[in-house]
C-alpha positions as CSV (number, residue, x, y, z in Angstrom):
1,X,-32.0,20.8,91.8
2,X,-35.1,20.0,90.3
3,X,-34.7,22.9,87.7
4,X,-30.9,21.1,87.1
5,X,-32.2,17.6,86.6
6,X,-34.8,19.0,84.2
7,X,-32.6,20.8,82.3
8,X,-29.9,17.7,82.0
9,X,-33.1,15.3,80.4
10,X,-34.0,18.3,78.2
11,X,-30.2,18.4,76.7
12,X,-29.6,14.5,76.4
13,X,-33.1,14.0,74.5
14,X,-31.8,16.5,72.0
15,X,-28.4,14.8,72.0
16,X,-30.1,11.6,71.1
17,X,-32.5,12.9,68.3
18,X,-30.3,15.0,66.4
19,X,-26.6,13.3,66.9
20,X,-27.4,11.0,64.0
21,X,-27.9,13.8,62.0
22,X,-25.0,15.3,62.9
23,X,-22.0,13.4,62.1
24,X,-21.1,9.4,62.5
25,X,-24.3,8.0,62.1
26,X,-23.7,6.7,58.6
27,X,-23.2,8.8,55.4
28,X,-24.3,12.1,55.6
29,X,-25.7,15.0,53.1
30,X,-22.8,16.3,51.8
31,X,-21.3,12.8,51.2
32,X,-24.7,12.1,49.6
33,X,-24.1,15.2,47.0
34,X,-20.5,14.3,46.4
35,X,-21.0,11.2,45.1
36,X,-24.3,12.1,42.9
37,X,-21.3,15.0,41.8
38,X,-18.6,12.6,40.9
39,X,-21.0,9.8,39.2
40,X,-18.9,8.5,36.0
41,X,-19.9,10.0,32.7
42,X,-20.7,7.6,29.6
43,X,-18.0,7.3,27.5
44,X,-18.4,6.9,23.2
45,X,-22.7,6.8,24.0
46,X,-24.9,9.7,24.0
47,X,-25.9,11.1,27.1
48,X,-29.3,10.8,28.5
49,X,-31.0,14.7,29.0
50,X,-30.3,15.9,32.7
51,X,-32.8,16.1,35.1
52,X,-33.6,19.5,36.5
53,X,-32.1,19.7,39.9
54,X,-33.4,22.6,42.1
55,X,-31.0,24.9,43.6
56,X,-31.5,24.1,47.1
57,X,-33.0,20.8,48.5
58,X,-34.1,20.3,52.0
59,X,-34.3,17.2,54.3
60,X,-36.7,17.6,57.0
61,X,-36.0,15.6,60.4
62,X,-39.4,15.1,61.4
63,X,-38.3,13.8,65.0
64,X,-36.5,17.4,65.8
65,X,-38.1,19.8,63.2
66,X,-34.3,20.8,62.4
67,X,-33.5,21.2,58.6
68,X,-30.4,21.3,57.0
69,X,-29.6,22.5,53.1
70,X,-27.2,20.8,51.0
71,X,-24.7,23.4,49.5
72,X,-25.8,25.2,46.3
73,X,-22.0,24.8,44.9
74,X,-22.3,20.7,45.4
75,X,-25.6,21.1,43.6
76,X,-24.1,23.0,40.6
77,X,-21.5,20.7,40.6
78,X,-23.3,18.0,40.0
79,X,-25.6,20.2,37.1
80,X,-22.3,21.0,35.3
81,X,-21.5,17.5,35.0
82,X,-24.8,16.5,33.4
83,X,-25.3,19.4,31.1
84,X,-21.7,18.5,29.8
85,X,-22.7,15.0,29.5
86,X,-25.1,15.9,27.4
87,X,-23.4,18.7,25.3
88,X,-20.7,16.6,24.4
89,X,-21.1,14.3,20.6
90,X,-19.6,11.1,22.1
91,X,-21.4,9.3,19.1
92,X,-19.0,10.8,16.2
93,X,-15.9,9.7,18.2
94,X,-16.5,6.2,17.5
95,X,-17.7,6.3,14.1
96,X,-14.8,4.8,11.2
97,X,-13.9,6.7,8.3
98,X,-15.6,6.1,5.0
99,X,-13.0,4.3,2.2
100,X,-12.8,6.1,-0.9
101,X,-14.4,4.5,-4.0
102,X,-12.4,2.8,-6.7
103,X,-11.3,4.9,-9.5
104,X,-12.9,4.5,-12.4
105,X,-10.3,2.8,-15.1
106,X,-10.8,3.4,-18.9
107,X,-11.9,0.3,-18.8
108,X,-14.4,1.0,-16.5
109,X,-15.5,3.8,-18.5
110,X,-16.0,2.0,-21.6
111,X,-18.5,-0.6,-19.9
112,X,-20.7,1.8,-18.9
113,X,-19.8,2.4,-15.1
114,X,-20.4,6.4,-15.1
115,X,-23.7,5.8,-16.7
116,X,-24.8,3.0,-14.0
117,X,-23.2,5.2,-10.9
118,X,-25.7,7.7,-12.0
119,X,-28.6,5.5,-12.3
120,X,-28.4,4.5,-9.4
121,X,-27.8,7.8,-8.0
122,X,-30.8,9.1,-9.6
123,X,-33.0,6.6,-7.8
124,X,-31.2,7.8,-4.7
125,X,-29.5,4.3,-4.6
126,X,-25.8,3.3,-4.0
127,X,-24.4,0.6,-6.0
128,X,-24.2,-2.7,-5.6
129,X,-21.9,-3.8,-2.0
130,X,-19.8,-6.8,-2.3
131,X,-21.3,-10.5,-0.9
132,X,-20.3,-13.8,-0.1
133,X,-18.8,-16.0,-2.7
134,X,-19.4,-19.4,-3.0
135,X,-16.7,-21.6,-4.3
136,X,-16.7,-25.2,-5.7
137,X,-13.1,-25.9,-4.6
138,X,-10.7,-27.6,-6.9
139,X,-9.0,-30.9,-7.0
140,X,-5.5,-29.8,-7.6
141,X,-4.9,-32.5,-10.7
142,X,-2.1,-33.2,-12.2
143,X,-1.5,-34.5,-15.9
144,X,-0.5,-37.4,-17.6
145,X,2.9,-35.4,-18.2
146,X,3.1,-33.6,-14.9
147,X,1.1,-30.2,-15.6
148,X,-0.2,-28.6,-12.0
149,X,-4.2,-28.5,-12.3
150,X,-6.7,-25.6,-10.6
151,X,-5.8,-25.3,-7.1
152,X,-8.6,-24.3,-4.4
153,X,-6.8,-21.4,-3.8
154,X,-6.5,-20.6,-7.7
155,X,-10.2,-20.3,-8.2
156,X,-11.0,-18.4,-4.5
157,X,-8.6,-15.6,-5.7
158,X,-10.3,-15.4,-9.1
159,X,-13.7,-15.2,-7.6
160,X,-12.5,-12.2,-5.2
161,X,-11.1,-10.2,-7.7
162,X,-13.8,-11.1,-10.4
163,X,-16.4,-9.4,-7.5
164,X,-14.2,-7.1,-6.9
165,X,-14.0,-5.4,-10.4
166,X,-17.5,-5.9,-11.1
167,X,-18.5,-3.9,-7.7
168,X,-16.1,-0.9,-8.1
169,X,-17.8,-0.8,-11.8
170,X,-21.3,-0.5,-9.8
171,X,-22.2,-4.3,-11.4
172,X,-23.7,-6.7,-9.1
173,X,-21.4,-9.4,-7.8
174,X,-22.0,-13.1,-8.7
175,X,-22.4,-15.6,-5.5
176,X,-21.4,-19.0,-7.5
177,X,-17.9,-20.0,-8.7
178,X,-16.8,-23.4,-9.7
179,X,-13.8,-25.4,-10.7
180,X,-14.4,-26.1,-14.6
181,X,-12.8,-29.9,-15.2
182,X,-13.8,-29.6,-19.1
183,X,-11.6,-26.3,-20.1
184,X,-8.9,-27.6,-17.5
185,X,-8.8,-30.5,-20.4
186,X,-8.0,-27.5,-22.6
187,X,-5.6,-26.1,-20.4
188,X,-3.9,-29.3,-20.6
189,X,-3.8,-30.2,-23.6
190,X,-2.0,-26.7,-24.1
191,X,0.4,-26.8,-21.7
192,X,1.5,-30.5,-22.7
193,X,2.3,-29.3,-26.4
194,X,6.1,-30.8,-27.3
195,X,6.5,-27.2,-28.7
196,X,9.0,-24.6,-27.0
197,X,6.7,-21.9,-28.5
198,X,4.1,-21.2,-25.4
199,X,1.3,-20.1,-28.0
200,X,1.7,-23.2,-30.0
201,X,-1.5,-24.5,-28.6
202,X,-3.2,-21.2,-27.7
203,X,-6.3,-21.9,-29.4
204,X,-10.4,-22.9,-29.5
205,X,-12.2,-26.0,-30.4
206,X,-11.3,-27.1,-33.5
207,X,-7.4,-26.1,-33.7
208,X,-4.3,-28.9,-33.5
209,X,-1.0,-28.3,-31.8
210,X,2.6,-28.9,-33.4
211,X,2.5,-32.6,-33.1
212,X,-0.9,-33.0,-34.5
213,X,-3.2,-33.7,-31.7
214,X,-6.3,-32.5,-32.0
215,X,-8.1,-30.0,-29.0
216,X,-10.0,-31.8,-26.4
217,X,-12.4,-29.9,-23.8
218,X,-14.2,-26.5,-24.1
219,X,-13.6,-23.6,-25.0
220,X,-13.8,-20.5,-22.9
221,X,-11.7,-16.6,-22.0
222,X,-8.3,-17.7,-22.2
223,X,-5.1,-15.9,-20.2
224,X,-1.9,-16.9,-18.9
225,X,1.8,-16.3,-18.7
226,X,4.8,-16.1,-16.4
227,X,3.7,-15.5,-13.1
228,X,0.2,-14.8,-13.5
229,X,-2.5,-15.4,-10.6
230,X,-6.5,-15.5,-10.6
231,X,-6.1,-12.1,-10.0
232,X,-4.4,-11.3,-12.6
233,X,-6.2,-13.1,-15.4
234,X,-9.0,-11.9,-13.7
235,X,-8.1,-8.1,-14.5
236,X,-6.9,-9.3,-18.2
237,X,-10.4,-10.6,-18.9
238,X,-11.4,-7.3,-17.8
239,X,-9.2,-4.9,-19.8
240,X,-10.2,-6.4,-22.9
241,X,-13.5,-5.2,-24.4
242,X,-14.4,-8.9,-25.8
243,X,-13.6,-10.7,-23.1
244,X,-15.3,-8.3,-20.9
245,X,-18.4,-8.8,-23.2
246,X,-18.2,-12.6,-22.5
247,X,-17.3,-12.8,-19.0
248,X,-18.3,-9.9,-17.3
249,X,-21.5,-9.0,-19.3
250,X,-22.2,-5.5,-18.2
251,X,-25.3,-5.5,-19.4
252,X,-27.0,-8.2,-18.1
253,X,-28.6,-9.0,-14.5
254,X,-27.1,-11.5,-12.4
255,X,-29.6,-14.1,-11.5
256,X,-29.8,-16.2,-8.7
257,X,-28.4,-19.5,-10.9
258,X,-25.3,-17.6,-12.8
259,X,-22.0,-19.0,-12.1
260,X,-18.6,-18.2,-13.1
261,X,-16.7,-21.5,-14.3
262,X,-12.5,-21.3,-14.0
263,X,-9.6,-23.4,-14.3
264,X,-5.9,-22.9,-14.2
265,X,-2.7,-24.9,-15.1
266,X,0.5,-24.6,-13.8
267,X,3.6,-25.3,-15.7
268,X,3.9,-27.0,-19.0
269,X,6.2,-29.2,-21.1
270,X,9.2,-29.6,-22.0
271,X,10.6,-26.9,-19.6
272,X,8.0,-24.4,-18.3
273,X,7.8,-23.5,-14.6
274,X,5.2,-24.0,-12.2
275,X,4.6,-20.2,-11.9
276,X,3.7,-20.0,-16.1
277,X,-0.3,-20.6,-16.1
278,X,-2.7,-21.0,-18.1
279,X,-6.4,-20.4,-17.3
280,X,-9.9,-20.7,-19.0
281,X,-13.4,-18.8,-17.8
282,X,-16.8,-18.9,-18.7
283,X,-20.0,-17.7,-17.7
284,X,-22.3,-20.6,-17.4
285,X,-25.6,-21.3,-15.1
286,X,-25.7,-23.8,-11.9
């Protein structure tokens, strides 16, 4: 009996120090490993080096000097997954295709822009990237006789595609643009000629239109026509080699205190539409 009762305190000690360890006591080895084996893999980042993991690991229970291992095919599990983490270029996934340069126009050519793309390229430079404009704004006046005045909108589009040009032609962009009230006097003074001929008035300082009146305002690049835009005079300015020598001045630097001045009419009399302008640009200093 006394060999019996022994025995029974023997068994339920060992019960009691290794049940724990066993099953139901909380999470377990293998529940440990299958979680470090399923841990989520960074997406679109690169992945940090894994750590080296040794084949077997072994956790000691001190109370019961048992040991138990945790499965060599968990542990490679888990290895796989971090040497594919970091195999894997997740940084190139996210990364945006690189727009294609403007093509070089004849116009382009004749300024010089092959000659400046390889300048810079020879100081291992790119050309000049766009920047921020900085527009004046424009009243939106309208004549004695009813001629639509330089919108807002009229000289913001001009400034764009005056950057524009000048940076696909490797030219440095000019920050300042303002709304020009002295060659809008021009404009206006054009558009309110009595003539039907639209060019009746197309001139500079000095020059009278069919009724005699004499030219008020300044002078500066003129453009217009049916259905032109800042844009489009813009380009005009641009396509023709004087012009481009006045307003776009390839070969000078842009400083800080360069602006751009511009003004547009729209419509004329006796019987021209709103969408016929007329515009005037200079390059003048804030």
């Amino acid at each position: 009996m006394k060999r019996l009762a022994l025995l029974s305190t023997v068994t339920a000690t060992v019960l009691i120090l290794v049940l724990p360890f066993v099953g139901g006591g909380g999470p377990g080895i293998a529940e440990q490993a299958a979680a470090d084996s399923g841990r989520v893999i960074p997406e679109l980042a690169s992945a940090a080096p894994a750590a080296k993991v040794q084949p077997t690991a072994k956790v000691a229970l001190a109370a019961s000097g048992y040991e138990m291992r945790i499965a060599e095919s968990a542990v490679a599990v888990q290895v796989g997954a971090e040497s594919s983490a970091s195999s894997q270029d997740f940084e190139h996934l996210a990364q945006k295709a690189v727009p294609k340069p403007f093509p070089v126009t004849p116009a382009g050519r004749a300024s010089g822009t092959l000659q400046r793309m390889a300048a810079y390229a020879a100081r291992g430079q790119s050309c000049p990237g766009n920047i921020a404009t900085r527009t004046s704004g424009a009243p939106s006046k309208v004549s004695a006789l009813g001629v639509g005045g330089t919108t807002s909108g009229d000289l913001a589009l001009f400034a764009a595609t005056y950057n524009q040009i000048r940076v696909a032609n490797c030219l440095q962009p000019v920050r300042y643009f303002r709304y020009d009230s002295c060659t809008e006097q021009r404009l206006f003074w054009m558009a309110e000629s009595p003539s039907l001929d639209p060019n009746d008035a197309w001139g500079h300082m000095g020059s009278t239109r069919s009724d005699g009146v004499p030219s008020v305002g300044c002078d500066g690049n003129l453009a217009g026509g049916s259905g032109n835009t800042g844009a489009t005079v813009a380009t005009k300015w641009w396509n023709s080699p004087a012009h481009r020598a006045s307003l776009y001045r390839p070969g000078s630097s842009v400083g800080s205190n360069v602006c751009i001045a511009f003004a547009m009419t729209h419509g004329g009399v006796p019987n021209e539409p709103y969408s016929f302008t007329r515009a005037a640009a200079r390059w003048t200093y804030c």
